[in-house]
Each structure stands twice: as C-alpha cells, then as structure tokens.
N, C-alpha and C positions, 0 to 999 in steps of 0.2 A: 593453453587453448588447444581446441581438439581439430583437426586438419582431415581425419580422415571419415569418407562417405559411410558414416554410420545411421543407420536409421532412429531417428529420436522419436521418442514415443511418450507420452505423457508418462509410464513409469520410468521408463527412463530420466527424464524431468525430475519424479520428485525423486529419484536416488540419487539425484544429480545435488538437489537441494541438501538433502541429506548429509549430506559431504562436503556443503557451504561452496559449491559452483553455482554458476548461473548462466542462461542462452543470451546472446545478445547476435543483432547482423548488422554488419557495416553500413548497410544502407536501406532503407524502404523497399530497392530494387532488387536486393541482394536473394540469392539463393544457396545462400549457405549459412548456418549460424555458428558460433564460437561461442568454447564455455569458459567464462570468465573465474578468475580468483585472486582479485588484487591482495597487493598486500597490504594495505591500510585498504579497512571497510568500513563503511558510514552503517551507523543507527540510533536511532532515536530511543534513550530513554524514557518509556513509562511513567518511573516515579520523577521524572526531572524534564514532563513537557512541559512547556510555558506557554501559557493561556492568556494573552495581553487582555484587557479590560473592554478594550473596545472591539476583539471580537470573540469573546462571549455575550456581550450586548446584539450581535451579528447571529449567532450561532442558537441564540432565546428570543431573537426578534421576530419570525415569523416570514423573512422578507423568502427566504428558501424554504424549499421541503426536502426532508432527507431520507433517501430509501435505501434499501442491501439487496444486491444480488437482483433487480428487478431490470435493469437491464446492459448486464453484462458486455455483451459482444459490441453494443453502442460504447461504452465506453471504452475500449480498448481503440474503437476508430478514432475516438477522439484524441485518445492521449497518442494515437500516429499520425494525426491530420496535422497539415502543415499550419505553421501560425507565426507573423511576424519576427524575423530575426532566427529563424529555425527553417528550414526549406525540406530537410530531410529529418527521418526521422531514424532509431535503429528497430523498432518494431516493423518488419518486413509480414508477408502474409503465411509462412509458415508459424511467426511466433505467435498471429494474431490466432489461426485454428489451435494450435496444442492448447495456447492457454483457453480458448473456448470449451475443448474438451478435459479439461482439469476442471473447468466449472459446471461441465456434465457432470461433471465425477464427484464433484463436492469437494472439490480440492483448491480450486480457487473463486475469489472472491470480489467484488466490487461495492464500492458505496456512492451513490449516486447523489447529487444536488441539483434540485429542479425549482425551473423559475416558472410564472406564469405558463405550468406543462410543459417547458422547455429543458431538454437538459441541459445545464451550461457548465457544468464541471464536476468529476469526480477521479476515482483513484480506484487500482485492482490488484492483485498479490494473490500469491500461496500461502495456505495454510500448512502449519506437519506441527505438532501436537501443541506447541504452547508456544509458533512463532508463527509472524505474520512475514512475509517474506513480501515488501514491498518493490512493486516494479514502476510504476510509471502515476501520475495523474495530471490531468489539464484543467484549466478554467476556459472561457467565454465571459464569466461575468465576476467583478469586483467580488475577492472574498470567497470564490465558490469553492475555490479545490481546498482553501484553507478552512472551513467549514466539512468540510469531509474527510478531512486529517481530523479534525476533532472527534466527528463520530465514529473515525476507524481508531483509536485512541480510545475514549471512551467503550466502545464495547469490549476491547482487548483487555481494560482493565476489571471491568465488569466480570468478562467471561474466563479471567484467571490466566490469559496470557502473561511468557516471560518479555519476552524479544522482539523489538517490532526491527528489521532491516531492511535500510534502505538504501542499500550496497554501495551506494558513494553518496558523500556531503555536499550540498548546493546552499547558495547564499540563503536562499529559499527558505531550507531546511533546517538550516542554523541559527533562525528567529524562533524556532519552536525549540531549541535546543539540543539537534545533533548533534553526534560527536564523529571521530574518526577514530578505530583501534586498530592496534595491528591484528593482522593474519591471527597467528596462534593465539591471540586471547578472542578474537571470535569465536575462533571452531571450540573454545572451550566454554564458551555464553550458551554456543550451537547446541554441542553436546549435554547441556546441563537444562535445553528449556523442549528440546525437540520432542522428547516422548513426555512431557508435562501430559495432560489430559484438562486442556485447556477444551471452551465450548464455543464457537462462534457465533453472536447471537445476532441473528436479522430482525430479531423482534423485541425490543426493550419496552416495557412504560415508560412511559413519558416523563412518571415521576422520577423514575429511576435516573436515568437520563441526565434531565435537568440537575438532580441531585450529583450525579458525577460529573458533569460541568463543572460543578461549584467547587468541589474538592481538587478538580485538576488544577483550577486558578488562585486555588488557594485560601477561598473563603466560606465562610459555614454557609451550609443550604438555605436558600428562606422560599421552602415550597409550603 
C-alpha cells in the first residue's frame, strides 16, 4: 500500500491496473486512497460461470431492462450508498471522480438494470485489453445486480475477453463460481490476457444475447 501524497490520475490508475494493483479508501469519508495487492485474488471464470435455471428464467423474462454505459456516474453512487448491514462504504469521492473520468476515457465501464425506469442495480470496472477489472455492484431490487453479472459475462465472452477480476471472493460471488488464486498466478492470468484485443460491446442483438445465455447455462439455444 502506497502512503505517500502522490497525485493519482486516471493513467496513473490504469498503470496501476497494469501491474495488478487497485485504489481502495478506508472509508466514504476518507481523503486518501491505498493501492491494494492481496495475496490470494478472487475471479470469476468465463468458461466456468454458473447460470442457475431459475435466473436465466430471470435474466429472458423481461421483468428488467438492461443497458451499458448509459448511466455510469449513477451507478457508482449506488454501489457507495449506504444499505442495510453496510453503513460505510470504501468508494470515497475521489474514487467516485477518477473512475468517472476512466469512463470519459472509455476505459471504464457500467451495466445497468432498470425496473419500471428505475435503476435498481448494476455493476462498473475497467477495461485494459482482454480484462474486465471488476470493482463494485449493488441491487435495490430481487436479482438485479445478479442479472447484470450476467450481462457483463455474456458480452465478455462475446467480445473475446480472458479475465474477468473481481479482486476478492464473496459468498455472493461464489454461487456464480469464483475462485481465489494466489498473487503470482494472477499477475500471470494478467499478463497473459491484458494486451488480448478483446471489444467491449454496449450493443449486442438480442438474438445474440439470448443465444449466449443459453451456452453459459449450459443448454443449446432455442431462439
């Protein structure tokens, strides 16, 4: 962890990324952030998410609508807004601006889940060539943020990403089938998927879509 009054700046950020660090701040109130690099690091693989039955019924039912990148800076509030059993959060307001302007940049990204025009849960990260460098998502409503794991899944495998990270494992997270690895086999997952020339795609058909659904859960398409 870094201690001293360095100015962070979005490239700074993503060289940060680059080298399998990450900002985090002790507290929503805090005015300092520290770069993390545990030694066992959570991520989710790709070819070994798990798509339970009943919420791919969820995710092709129509009850959400699901959109990318359409409003980012809203959902970063949300995954800092306080919520039952959580009073604090570590997204403070300098992580909330950088990451804003990473997504000026086209460097990070959000997927959002909207209920009757409401947003009630999604999820935001960095991109750097073929990893999705996951940071934070919230729900409001039954299923939403796990609905938006799907569709940030589904286009990563679409658009040819390796790596989806999601820098530590939560009970959560371990129903879709996280794992934990140590340190040195990350940075070698890292090094092996960073400069891929993967695509991130805000815009799928539908059919497409639904059809990747089907392969994630495991069963042939019937579009």
């Amino acid at each position: 962890m870094s201690r001293r009054n360095v100015e962070i700046t979005p490239d700074l950020m993503l060289r940060a990324y680059r080298a399998g660090l990450f900002p985090m701040a002790e507290t929503r109130r805090s005015d300092r952030l520290y770069w993390l690099d545990p030694e066992r690091r959570g991520i989710l693989p790709l070819d070994g998410f798990h798509l339970p039955r009943r919420l791919l019924r969820t995710v092709l039912g129509g009850q959400y609508i699901v959109t990318v990148d359409r409003a980012f800076p809203a959902v970063i509030a949300g995954c800092a807004a306080p919520v039952p059993g959580r009073n604090d959060t570590w997204i403070n307001r300098q992580i909330e601006q950088l990451f804003t302007e990473l997504h000026l940049l086209g460097h990070a990204h959000s997927v959002e889940t909207w209920e009757a025009g409401q947003l009630v849960g999604g999820l935001y990260g960095v991109t750097m060539g073929g990893v999705y460098f996951g940071e934070s998502m919230f729900s409001r409503a039954r299923d939403a943020s796990k609905v938006a794991l799907v569709h940030l899944v589904a286009r990563m495998r679409l658009g040819g990403f390796r790596l989806l990270d999601t820098q530590f494992v939560t009970a959560h997270l371990t129903q879709f089938g996280a794992i934990e690895i140590p340190r040195d086999l990350y940075r070698q997952k890292l090094a092996e998927a960073v400069d891929v020339p993967a695509r991130w795609l805000a815009q799928v058909p539908e059919p497409d879509l639904e059809a990747e659904f089907h392969r994630i859960a495991g069963r042939a398409a019937c579009i």
